[in-house]
C-alpha positions in Angstrom: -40.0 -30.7 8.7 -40.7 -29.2 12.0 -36.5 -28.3 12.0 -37.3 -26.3 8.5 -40.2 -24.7 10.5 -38.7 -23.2 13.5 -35.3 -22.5 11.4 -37.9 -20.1 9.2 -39.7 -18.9 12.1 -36.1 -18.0 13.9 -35.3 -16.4 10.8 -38.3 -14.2 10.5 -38.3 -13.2 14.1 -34.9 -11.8 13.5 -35.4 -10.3 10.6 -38.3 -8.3 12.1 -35.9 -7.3 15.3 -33.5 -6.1 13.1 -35.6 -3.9 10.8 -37.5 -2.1 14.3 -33.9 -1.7 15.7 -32.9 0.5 12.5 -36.6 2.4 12.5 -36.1 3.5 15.6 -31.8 4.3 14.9 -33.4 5.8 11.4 -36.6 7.8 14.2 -33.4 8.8 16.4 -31.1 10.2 13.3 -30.4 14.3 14.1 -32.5 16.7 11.7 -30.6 19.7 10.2 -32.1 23.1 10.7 -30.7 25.5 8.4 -30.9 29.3 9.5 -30.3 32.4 7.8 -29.4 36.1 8.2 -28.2 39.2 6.4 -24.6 40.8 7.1 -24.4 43.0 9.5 -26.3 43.7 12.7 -28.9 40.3 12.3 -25.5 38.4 11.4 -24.1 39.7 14.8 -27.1 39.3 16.4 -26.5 34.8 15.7 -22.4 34.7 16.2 -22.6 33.8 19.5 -25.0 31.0 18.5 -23.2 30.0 15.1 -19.9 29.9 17.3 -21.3 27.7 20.3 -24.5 26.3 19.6 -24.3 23.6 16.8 -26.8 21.2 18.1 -30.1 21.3 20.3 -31.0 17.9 21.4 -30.6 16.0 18.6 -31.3 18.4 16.4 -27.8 19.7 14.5 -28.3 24.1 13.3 -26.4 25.1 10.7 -26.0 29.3 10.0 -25.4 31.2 7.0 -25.0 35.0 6.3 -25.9 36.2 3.0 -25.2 39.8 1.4 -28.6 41.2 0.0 -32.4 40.8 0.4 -33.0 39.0 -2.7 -30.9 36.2 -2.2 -32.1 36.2 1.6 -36.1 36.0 0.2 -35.1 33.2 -2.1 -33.5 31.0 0.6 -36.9 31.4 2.4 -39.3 30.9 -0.8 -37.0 27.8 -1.8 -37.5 26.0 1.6 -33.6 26.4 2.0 -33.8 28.7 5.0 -36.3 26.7 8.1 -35.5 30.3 10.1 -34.8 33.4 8.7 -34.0 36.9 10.8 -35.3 39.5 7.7 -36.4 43.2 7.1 -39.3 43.4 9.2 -41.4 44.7 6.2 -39.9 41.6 4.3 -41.4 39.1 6.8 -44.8 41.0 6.5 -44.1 40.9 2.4 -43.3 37.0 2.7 -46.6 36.4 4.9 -48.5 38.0 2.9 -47.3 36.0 -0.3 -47.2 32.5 1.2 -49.4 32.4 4.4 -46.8 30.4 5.5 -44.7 32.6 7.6 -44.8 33.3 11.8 -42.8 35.6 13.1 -41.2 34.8 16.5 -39.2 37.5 17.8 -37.5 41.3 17.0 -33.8 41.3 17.5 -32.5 44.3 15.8 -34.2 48.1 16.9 -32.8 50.5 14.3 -28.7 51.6 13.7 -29.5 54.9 11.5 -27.6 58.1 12.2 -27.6 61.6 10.9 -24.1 62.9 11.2 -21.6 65.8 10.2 -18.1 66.7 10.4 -19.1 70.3 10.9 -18.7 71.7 14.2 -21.2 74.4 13.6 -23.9 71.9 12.7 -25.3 70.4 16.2 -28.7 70.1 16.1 -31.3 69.0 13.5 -32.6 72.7 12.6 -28.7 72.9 11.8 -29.2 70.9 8.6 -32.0 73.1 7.1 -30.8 74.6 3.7 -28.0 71.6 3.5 -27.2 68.9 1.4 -27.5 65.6 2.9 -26.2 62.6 1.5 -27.8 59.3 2.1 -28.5 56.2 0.4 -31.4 53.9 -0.4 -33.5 56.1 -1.7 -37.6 54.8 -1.2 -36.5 51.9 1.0 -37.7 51.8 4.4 -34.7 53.0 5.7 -34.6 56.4 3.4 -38.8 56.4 4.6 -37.7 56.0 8.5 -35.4 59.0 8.3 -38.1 61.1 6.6 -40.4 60.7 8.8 -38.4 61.3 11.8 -37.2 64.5 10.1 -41.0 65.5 9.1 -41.8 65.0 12.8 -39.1 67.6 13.7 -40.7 70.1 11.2 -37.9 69.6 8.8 -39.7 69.9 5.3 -37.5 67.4 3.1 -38.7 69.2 -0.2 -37.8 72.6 0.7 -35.8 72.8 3.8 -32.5 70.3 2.9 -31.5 68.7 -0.3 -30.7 65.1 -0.4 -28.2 63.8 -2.7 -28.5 59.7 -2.7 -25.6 57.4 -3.4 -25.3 53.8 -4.0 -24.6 52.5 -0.9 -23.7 52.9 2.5 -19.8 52.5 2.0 -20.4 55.2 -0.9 -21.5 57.6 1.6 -18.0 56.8 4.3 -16.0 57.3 1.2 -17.5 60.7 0.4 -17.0 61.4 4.0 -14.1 60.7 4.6 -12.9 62.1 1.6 -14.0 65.7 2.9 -16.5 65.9 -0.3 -19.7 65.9 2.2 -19.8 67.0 5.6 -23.9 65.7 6.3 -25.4 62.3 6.1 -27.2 59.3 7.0 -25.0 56.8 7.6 -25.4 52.9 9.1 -23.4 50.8 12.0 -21.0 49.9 11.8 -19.6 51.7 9.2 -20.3 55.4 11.4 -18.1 54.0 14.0 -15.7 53.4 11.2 -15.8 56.7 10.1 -15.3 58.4 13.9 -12.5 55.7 14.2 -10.6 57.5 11.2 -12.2 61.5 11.8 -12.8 62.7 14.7 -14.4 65.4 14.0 -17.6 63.3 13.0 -20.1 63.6 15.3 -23.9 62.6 15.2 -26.5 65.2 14.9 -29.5 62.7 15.3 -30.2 59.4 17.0 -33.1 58.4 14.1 -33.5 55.5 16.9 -33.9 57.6 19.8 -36.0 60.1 17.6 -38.7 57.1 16.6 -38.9 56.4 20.3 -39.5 59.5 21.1 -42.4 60.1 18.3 -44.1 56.4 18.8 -43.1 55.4 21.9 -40.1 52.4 21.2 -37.7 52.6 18.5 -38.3 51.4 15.3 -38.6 47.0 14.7 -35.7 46.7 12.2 -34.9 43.3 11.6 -37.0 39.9 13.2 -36.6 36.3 13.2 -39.5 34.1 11.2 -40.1 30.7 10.3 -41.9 29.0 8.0 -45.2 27.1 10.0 -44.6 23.8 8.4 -41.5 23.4 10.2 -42.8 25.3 13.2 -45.9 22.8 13.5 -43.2 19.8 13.6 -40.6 21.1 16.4 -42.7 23.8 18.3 -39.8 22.5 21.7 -36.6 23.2 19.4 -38.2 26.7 18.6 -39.2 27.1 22.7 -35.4 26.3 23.2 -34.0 28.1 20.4 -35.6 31.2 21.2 -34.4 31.3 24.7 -31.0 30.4 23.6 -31.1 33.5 21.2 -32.3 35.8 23.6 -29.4 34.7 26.7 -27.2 35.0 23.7 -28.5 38.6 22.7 -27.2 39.4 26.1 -24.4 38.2 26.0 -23.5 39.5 22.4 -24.1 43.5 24.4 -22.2 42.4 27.9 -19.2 41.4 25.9 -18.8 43.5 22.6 -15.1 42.7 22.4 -15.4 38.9 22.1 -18.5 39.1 20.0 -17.3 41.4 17.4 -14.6 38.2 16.8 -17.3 36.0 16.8 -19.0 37.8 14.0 -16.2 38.6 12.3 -15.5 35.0 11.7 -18.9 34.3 10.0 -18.9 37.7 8.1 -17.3 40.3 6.2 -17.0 43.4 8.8 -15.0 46.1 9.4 -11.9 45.3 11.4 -12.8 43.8 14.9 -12.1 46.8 17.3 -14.6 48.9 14.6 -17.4 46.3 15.4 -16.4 46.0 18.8 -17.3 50.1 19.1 -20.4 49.7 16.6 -22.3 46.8 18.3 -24.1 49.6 21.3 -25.2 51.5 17.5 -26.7 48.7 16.5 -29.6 48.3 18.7 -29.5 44.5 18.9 -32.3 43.2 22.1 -35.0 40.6 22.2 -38.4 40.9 22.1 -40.8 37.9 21.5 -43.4 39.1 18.9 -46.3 40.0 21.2 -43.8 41.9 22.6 -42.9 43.9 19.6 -46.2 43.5 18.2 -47.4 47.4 18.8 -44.1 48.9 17.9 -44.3 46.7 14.7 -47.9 48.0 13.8 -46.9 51.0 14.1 -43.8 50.7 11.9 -45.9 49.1 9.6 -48.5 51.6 9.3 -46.0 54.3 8.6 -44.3 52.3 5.5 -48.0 51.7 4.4 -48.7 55.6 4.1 -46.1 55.8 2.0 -47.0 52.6 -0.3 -48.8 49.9 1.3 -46.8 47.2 -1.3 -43.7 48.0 1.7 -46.0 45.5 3.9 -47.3 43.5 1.3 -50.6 45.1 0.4 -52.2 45.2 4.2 -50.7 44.2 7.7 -50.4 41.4 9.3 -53.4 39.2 10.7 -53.1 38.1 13.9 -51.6 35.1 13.6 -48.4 36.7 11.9 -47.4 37.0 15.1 -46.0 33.7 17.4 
């Protein structure tokens, strides 16, 4: 009896051992963080990090680049995206749908440009009794241009004529083509267009031009996440943060080598195009106290024009990490 005893008691004991040997093993198993970003300059903004940084700690990062803002707001509402870089009006849209948004950091400052093939047009009181072709008509980007050119005493109504097209290829094709010699136009596709006409030249900095009016150019795109996961790994989003901003750096210190990053995790232009667009594209770092005024004031101007652009009101304060 006392054998049958201590054989059960042996038995238990192990049995116990091995079942806190796989908790912890099962505690120690790597989490996958799944982030998000649009084609194009936020994409860029990653490729150093989708190319090199796959893991932090123990926690494996996968990254995906998606065409379009719907399918970039359903990732997020759908809990597929943990972090998201978004419109910045779109992360103040999400907050104020879900109160479960924070937005860490800005990493993309603007990349619109007014330009012409027309040697005789040089300045922005060139354009006035022109037709200017642009795109997106009542998105922010269309509202950021008409405000800079309001500032400048251009009268969009009366003084030029803007003729909208689909899309921002639309408007290289039209270009290029010779059928329009004025327009808004997005890196990287200008530096596509200068790469195959020289005679295209820009007539307006819209970046430069915000800075000038309000101080700092214009937030374009940030980085969010949703708080539940930020509550549960406040370190990886310390680490993570730091590793995007070094990496931000890099991505401007070595154009060349970054545009084949990014090209290998999105559909660009061909790689020397990028290489000559990524300076356009205003990609830096600010943490979002940082860019917290500049975004206000961004904010405030899409507001004026129809305050559903932000979501109905701005931000509280703790939109911002």
């Amino acid at each position: 009896m006392k054998k049958i005893i201590t054989v059960l008691v042996s038995f238990f004991l192990c049995f116990f051992s091995i079942q806190v040997v796989y908790a912890r093993g099962a505690k120690e198993t790597s989490q996958v963080v799944h982030i998000v970003a649009p084609n194009g300059g936020p994409g860029i903004a990653i490729s150093k990090l989708a190319t090199d940084t796959a893991m932090i700690g123990k926690t494996s990062i996968t990254y995906e680049v998606v065409d379009g803002s719907d399918l970039l707001q359903s990732k997020i509402l759908s809990n597929e995206a943990d972090l998201a870089i978004v419109p910045t009006n779109l992360a103040s849209i999400l907050y104020a749908k879900t109160a479960d948004i924070t937005y860490l950091a800005t990493v993309v400052w603007g990349n619109l440009y007014c330009i012409s093939t027309d040697s005789n047009i040089k300045t922005m009181q060139d354009i006035k009794g022109k037709t200017i072709y642009s795109f997106g008509r009542g998105l922010t980007p269309d509202i950021t241009v008409r405000e800079v050119f309001t500032k400048n005493g251009i009268d969009i109504e009366k003084d030029v004529k803007i003729e909208y097209l689909p899309s921002v290829q639309d408007i290289a094709s039209v270009i290029l083509s010779g059928k329009a010699n004025i327009a808004i136009i997005a890196e990287p596709v200008l530096s596509q267009i200068v790469t195959k006409k020289s005679d295209a030249h820009i007539i307006c900095n819209i970046q430069e031009e915000w800075k000038h009016l309000f101080g700092e150019s214009y937030p374009q795109a940030g980085l969010i996440v949703r708080n539940s996961f930020l509550k549960q790994n406040g370190q990886f989003i310390k680490t993570f943060l730091e590793k995007l901003k070094s990496s931000i750096t890099w991505i401007n210190d070595n154009p060349a080598q970054a545009a084949e990053y990014a090209s290998k995790i999105m559909n660009l232009p061909p790689v020397p195009v990028v290489q000559k667009a990524i300076p356009g594209l205003t990609i830096s770092f600010a943490s979002a106290r940082e860019s917290k005024q500049a975004l206000e004031k961004y904010f405030t101007v899409l507001s004026q024009t129809d305050i559903k652009f932000i979501g109905g009101k701005l931000p509280a304060e703790d939109f911002y990490y």
